[in-house]
C-alpha positions as CSV (number, residue, x, y, z in Angstrom):
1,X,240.1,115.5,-3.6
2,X,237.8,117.2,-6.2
3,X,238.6,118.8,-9.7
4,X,240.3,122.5,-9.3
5,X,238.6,125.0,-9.7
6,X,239.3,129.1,-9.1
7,X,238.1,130.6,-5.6
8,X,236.0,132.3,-8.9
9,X,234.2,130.1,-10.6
10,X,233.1,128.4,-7.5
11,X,231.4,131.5,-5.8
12,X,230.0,132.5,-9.5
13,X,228.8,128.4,-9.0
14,X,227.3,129.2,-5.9
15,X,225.3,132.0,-7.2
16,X,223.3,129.8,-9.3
17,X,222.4,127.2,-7.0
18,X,220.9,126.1,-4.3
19,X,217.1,126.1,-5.9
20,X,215.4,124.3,-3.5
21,X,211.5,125.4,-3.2
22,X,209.5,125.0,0.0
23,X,206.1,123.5,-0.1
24,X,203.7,125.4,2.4
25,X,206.7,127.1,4.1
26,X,205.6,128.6,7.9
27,X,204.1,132.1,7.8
28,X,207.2,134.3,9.4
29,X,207.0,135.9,12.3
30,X,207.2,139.7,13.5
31,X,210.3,141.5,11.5
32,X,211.4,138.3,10.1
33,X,211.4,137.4,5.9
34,X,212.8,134.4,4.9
35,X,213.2,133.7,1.3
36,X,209.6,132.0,-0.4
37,X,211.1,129.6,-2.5
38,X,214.8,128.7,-1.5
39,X,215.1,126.5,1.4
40,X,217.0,123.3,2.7
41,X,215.9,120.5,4.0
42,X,218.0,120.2,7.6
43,X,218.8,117.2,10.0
44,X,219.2,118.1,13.7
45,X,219.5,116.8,17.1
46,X,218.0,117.4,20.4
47,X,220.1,117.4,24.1
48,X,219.0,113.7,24.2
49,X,220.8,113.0,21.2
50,X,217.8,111.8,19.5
51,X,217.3,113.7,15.4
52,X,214.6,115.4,13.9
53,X,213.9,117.1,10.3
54,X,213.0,120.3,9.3
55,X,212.6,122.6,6.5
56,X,214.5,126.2,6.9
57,X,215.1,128.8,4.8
58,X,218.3,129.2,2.9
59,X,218.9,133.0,3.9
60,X,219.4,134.1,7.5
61,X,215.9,135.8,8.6
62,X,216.1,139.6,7.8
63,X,216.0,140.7,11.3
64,X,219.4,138.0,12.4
65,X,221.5,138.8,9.2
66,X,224.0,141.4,8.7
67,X,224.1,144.0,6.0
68,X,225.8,142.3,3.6
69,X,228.3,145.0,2.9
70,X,231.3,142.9,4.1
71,X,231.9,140.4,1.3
72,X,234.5,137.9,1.6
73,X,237.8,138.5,1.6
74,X,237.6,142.3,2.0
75,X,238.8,142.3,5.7
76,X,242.3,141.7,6.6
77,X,242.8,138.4,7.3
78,X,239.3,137.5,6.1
79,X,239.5,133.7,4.0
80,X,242.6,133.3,5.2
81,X,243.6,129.4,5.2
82,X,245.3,127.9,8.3
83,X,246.6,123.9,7.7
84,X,245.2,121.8,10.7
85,X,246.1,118.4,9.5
86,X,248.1,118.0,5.7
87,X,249.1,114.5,4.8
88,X,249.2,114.8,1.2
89,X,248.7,116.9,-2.1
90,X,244.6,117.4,-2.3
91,X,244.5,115.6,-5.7
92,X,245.4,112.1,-2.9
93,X,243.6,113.1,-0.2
94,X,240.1,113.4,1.2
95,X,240.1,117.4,2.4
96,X,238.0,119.1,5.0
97,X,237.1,122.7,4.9
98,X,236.5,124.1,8.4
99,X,234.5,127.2,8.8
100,X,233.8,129.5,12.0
101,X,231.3,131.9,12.2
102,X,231.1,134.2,15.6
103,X,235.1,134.9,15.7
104,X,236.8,138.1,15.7
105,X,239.9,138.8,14.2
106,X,241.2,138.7,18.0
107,X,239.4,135.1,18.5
108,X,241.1,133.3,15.7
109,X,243.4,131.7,17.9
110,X,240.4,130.0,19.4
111,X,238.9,129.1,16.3
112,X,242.0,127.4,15.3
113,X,241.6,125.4,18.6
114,X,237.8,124.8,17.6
115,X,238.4,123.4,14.6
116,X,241.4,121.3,15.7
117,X,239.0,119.8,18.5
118,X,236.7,119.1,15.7
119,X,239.0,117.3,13.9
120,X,239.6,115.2,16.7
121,X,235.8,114.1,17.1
122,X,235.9,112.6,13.8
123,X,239.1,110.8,14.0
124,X,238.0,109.9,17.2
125,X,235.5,108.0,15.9
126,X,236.0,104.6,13.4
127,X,236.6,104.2,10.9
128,X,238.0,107.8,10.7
129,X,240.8,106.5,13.4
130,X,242.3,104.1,11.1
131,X,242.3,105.9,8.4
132,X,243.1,109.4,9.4
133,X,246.2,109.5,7.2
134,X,243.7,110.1,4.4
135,X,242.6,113.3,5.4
136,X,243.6,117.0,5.0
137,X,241.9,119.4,6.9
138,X,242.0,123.2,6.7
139,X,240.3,126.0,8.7
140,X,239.1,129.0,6.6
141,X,238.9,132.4,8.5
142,X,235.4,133.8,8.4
143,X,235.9,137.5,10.6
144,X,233.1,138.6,12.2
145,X,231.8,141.7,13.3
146,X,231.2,140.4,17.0
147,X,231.6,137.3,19.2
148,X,229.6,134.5,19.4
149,X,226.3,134.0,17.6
150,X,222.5,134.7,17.4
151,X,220.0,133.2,19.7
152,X,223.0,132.6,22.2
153,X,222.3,132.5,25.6
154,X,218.4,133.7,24.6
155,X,216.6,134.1,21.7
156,X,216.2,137.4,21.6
157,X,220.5,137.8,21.3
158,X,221.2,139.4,17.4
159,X,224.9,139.2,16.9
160,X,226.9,140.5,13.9
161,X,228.6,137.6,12.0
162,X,230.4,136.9,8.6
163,X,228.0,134.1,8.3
164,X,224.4,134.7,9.7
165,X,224.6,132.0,12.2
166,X,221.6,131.3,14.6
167,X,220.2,129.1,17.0
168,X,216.5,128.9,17.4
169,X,216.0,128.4,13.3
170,X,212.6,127.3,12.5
171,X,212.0,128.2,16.5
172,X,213.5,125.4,17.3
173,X,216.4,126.0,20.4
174,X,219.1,123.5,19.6
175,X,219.3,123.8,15.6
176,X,222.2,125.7,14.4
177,X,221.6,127.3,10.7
178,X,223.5,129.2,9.0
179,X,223.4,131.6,5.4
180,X,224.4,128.2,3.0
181,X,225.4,131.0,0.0
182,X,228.2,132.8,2.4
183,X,229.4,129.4,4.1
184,X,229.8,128.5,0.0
185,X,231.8,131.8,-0.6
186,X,234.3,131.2,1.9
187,X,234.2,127.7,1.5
188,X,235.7,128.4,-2.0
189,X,239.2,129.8,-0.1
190,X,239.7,125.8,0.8
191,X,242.3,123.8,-1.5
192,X,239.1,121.8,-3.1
193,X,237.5,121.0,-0.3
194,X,235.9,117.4,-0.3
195,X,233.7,117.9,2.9
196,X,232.5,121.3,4.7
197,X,231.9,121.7,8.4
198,X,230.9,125.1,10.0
199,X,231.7,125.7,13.9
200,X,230.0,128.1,15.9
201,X,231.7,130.2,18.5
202,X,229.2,129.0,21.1
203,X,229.8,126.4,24.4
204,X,225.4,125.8,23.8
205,X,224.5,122.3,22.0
206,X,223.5,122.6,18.7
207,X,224.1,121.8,14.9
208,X,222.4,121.1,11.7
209,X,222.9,119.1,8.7
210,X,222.3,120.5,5.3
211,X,222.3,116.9,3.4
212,X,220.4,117.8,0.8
213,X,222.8,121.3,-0.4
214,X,223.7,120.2,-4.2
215,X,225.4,123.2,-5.5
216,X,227.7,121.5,-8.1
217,X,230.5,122.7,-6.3
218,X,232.1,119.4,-5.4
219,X,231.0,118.9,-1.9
220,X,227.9,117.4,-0.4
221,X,226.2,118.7,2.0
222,X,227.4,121.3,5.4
223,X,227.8,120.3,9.0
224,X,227.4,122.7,11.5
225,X,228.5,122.1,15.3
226,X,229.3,124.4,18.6
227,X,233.3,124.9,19.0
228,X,232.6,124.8,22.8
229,X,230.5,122.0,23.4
230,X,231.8,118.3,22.9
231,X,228.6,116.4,21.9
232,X,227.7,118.9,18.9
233,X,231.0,117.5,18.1
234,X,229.1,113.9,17.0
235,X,226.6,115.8,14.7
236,X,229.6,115.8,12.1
237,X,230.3,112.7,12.3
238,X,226.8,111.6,11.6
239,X,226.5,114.0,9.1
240,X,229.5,112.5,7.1
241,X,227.6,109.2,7.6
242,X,225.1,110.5,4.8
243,X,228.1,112.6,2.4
244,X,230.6,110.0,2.6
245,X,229.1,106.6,3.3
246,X,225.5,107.4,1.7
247,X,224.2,105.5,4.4
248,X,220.7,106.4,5.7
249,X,218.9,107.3,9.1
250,X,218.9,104.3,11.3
251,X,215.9,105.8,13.4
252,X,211.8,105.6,12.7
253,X,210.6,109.6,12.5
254,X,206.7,108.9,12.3
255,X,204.4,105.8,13.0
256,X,204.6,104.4,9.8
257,X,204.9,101.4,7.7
258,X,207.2,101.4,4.5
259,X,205.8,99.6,1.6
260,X,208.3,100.6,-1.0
261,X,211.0,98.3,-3.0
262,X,214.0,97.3,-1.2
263,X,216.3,100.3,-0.7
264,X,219.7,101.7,-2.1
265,X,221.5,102.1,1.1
266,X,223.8,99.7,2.6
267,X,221.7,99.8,6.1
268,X,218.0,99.6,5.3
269,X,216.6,96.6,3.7
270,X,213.3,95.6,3.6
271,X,214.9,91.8,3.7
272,X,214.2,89.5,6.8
273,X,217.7,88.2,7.9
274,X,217.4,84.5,6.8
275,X,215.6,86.6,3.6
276,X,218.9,88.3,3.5
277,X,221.2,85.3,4.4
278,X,219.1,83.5,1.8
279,X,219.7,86.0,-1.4
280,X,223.2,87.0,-0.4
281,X,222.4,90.2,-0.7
282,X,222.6,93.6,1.4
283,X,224.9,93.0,5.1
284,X,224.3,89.0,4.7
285,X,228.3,88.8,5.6
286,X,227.9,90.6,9.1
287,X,224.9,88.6,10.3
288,X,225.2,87.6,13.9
289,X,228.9,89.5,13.9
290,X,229.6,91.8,17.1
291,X,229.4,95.2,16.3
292,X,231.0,98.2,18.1
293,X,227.6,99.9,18.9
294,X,226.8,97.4,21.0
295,X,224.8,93.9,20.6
296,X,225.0,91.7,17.5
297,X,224.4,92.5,13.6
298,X,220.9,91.3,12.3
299,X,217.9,93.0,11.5
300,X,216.0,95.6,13.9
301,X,212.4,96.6,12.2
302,X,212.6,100.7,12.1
303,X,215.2,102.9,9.8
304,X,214.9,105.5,7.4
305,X,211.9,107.0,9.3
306,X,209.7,104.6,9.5
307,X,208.6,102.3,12.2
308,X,207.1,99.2,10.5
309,X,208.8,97.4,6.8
310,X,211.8,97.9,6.4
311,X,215.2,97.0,8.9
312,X,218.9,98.4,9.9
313,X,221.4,96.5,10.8
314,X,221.8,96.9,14.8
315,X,219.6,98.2,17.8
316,X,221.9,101.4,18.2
317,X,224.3,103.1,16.4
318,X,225.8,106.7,15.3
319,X,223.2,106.4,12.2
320,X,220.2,106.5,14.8
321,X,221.2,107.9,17.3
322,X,224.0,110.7,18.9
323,X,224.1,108.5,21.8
324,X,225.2,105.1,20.2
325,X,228.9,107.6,19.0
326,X,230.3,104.4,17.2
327,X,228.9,103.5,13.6
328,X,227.9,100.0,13.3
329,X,229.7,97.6,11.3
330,X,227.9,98.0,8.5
331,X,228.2,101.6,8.6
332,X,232.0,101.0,8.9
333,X,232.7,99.7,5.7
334,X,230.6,102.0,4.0
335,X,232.4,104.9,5.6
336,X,235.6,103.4,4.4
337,X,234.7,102.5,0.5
338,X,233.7,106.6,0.9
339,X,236.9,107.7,1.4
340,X,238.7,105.5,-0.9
341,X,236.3,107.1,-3.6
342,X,237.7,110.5,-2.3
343,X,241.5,109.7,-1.6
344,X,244.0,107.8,-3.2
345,X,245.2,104.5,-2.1
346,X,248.3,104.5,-4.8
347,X,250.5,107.7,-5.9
348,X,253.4,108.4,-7.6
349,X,255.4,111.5,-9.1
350,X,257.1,109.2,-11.3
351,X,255.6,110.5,-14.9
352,X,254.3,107.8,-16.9
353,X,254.7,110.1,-20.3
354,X,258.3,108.2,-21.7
355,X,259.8,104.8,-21.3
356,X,261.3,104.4,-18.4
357,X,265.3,102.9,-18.5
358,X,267.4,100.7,-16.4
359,X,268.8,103.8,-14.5
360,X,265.4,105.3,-13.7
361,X,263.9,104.7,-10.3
362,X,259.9,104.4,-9.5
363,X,258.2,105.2,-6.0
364,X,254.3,105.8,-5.4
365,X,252.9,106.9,-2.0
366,X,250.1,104.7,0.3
367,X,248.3,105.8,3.0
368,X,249.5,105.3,6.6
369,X,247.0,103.4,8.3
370,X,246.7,101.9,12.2
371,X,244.1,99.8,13.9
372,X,244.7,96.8,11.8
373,X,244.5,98.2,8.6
374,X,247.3,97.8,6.3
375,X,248.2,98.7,2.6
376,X,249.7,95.8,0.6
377,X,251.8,96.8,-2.4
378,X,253.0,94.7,-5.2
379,X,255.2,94.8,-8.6
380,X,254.4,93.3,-11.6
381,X,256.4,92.9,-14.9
382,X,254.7,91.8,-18.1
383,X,251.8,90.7,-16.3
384,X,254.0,88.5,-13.6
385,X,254.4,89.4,-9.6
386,X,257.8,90.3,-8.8
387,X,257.7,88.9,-5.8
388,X,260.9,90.0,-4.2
389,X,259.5,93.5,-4.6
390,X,256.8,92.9,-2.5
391,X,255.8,96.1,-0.1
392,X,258.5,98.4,-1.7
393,X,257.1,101.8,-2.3
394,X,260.7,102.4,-4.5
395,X,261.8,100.7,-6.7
396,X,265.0,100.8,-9.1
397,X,264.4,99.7,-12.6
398,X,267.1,97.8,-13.2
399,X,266.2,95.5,-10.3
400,X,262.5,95.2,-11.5
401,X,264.0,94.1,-15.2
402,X,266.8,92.2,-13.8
403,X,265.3,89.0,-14.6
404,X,263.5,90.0,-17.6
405,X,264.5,88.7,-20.9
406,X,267.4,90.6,-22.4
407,X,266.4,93.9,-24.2
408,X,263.0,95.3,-25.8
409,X,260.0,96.7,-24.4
410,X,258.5,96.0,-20.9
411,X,255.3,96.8,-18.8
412,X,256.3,97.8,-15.2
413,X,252.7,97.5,-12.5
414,X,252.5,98.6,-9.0
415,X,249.2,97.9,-7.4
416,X,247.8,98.8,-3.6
417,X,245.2,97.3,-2.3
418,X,244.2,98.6,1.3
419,X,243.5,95.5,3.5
420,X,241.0,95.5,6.7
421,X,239.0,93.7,8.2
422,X,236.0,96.2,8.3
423,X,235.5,95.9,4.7
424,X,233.9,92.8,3.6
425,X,232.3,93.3,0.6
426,X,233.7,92.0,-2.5
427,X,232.0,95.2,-4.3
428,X,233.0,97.4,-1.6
429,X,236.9,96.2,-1.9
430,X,237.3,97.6,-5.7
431,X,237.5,100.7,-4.3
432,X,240.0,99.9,-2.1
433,X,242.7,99.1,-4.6
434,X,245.1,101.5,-7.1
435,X,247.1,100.8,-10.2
436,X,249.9,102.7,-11.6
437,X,251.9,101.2,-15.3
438,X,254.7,102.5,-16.6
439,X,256.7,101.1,-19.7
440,X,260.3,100.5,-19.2
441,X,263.2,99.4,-21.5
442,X,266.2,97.4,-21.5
């Protein structure tokens, strides 16, 4: 759910961003020119599940990328959007654009199928399960010139594709990149797309995660994943650990010690666990809880790349590791308060513009959830719970005022407040909750 803006204005958007420059970038090799000063910094994952960083270029290498007359739009059927999953108006929901690169116009059946199958991982996963009602996803035709994608099976294989998609980036067999300026363009064809995911028409492991893309265009960051292969699946769902929950690498990437002031994140903390239990502060309300990645919630020395200083929250999860494929709980209930700052928890068509009369009705919309997660609604009048009202979504206004004193002006509330028990901070839970008012009379 992002502001609206024209297919346009977000590819003339695109155009001027992406300004990353790369420090010491890697001498090319033989017929390859990747841009000098526009690069990305990209997480990947090798067949063991374990990640690694990079820095690649923003552009496809000369030699990989197609001509660049086929913009767009300009094929039949090219940017077409196909619904996957719609459970709600994109101004209420949190909405996935899903991109293929490598299908023809004859494979988009089987794109379709991709990108349904990628849906599936992350819902698969929690908290996603629970609260899959909050999503819309939509798959965005890329055409492409040929089937399948570069550097599959070998890296010697150059295939013709709307979006320059390659294994063996930075010579590295298992990382997926892709042209971040054409995944934009089409990206712009999705009804304001929250999160982007790009699949490759390719059974090989492999993905990539551009977390650092800031284009202004309302999304952070791209996910790319093979269609064909279920484990490239999880590199989305990781990925979305950083865009929605802002939560940071679980895993140590050098021998190093941090000495730096305790962290932003909701999983690292430099903080002891009786330091933590002690100053109420970071995940002091899951310590010694069971969490689904396996073991108990404390703190495990190691996260956000360094070995030594600084703790996360369990020995394994989806935040370290590929192989863990739960987040811990920690990493839950940040990934929830991220899609409640996406998605609405409260609706309503009912316009709020005029006083509302006896013989008006009211109804809002909550999200569906399973899994033990619930959405409690309540009315209020002047200020006061009307408690026979209690988890009506409609509501007739002469019932709301029929206690009411007789005549003058009144202030109708409904308020939603999504309850579960993987959210347990108090900070956390404001974003969990929606308010509409109306005034009524009579």
């Amino acid at each position: 759910m992002r502001t609206a803006r024209t297919a346009a204005a977000v590819i003339a958007a695109a155009a001027a961003a992406l300004t990353l420059a790369a420090p010491g970038q890697a001498a090319p090799t033989a017929g390859e020119t990747p841009s000098p000063t526009r690069t990305h910094h990209v997480e990947y994952f090798g067949a063991d599940g374990h990640p690694h960083h990079t820095e690649v270029p923003t552009a496809t290498p000369d030699r990989l990328a197609r001509d660049g007359s086929h913009a767009p739009g300009a094929i039949a059927g090219d940017g077409d959007v196909t619904t996957i999953v719609q459970n709600g108006p994109t101004t209420e929901k949190l909405d996935i654009a899903v991109i293929g690169d490598g299908y023809t116009a004859a494979d988009l059946d089987h794109f379709h199928t991709d990108a349904r199958e990628s849906w599936d991982a992350l819902r698969g996963v929690e908290p996603y399960t629970a609260h899959a009602d909050l999503f819309n996803v939509w798959a965005v035709d890329a055409v492409s010139a040929e089937s399948g994608v570069s550097g599959d099976p070998g890296q010697a294989v150059v295939r013709d594709t709307a979006l320059d998609s390659y294994f063996w980036c930075d010579g590295t067999e298992r990382l997926l990149c892709v042209d971040t300026d054409k995944v934009e363009d089409y990206a712009a064809f999705a009804p304001e797309a929250d999160l982007v995911v790009v699949i490759a028409n390719s059974s090989k492991y492999g993905g990539a995660g551009y977390n650092h893309v800031s284009s202004g265009l309302g999304y952070d960051g791209i996910a790319t994943h093979s269609g064909d292969n279920a484990q490239s699946g999880l590199v989305a769902v990781h990925e979305t650990g950083h865009s929605l929950g802002k939560l940071a690498d679980e895993y140590a990437y050098t021998d190093s010690e941090y000495t730096g002031p305790e962290t932003a994140e909701a999983n690292t903390s430099v903080y002891t666990a009786a330091e933590m239990a002690s100053r109420q502060t970071k995940w002091h309300h899951w310590l010694g809880e069971p969490t689904p990645d396996g073991g108990v919630l404390g703190t495990f020395e190691g996260a956000a790349y360094h070995t030594r200083g600084i703790n996360r929250p369990s020995e394994n999860s989806l935040m370290r590791s590929l192989s863990s494929r739960d987040f811990n709980l920690v990493g839950r209930e940040a990934m929830v308060a991220g899609f409640y700052r996406h998605a609405s928890v409260l609706a309503t068509g009912t316009a709020r513009t005029g006083a509302l009369s006896r013989g008006d009705e009211v109804s809002v919309r909550v999200p569906e959830l399973t899994g033990g997660a619930s959405v409690d609604v309540r009315w209020y009048l002047n200020g006061e719970e009307l408690r026979k009202l209690r988890g009506e979504t409609t509501v007739k206004v002469a019932r709301a005022l029929a206690d009411a004193d007789g005549g003058g002006r009144h202030r109708l509330r409904a308020r939603a407040t999504v309850v579960t028990d993987a959210v347990r901070d108090p900070a956390l839970r404001e974003d969990l909750t929606g308010q509409r008012t109306w005034r009524a009379e009579g």
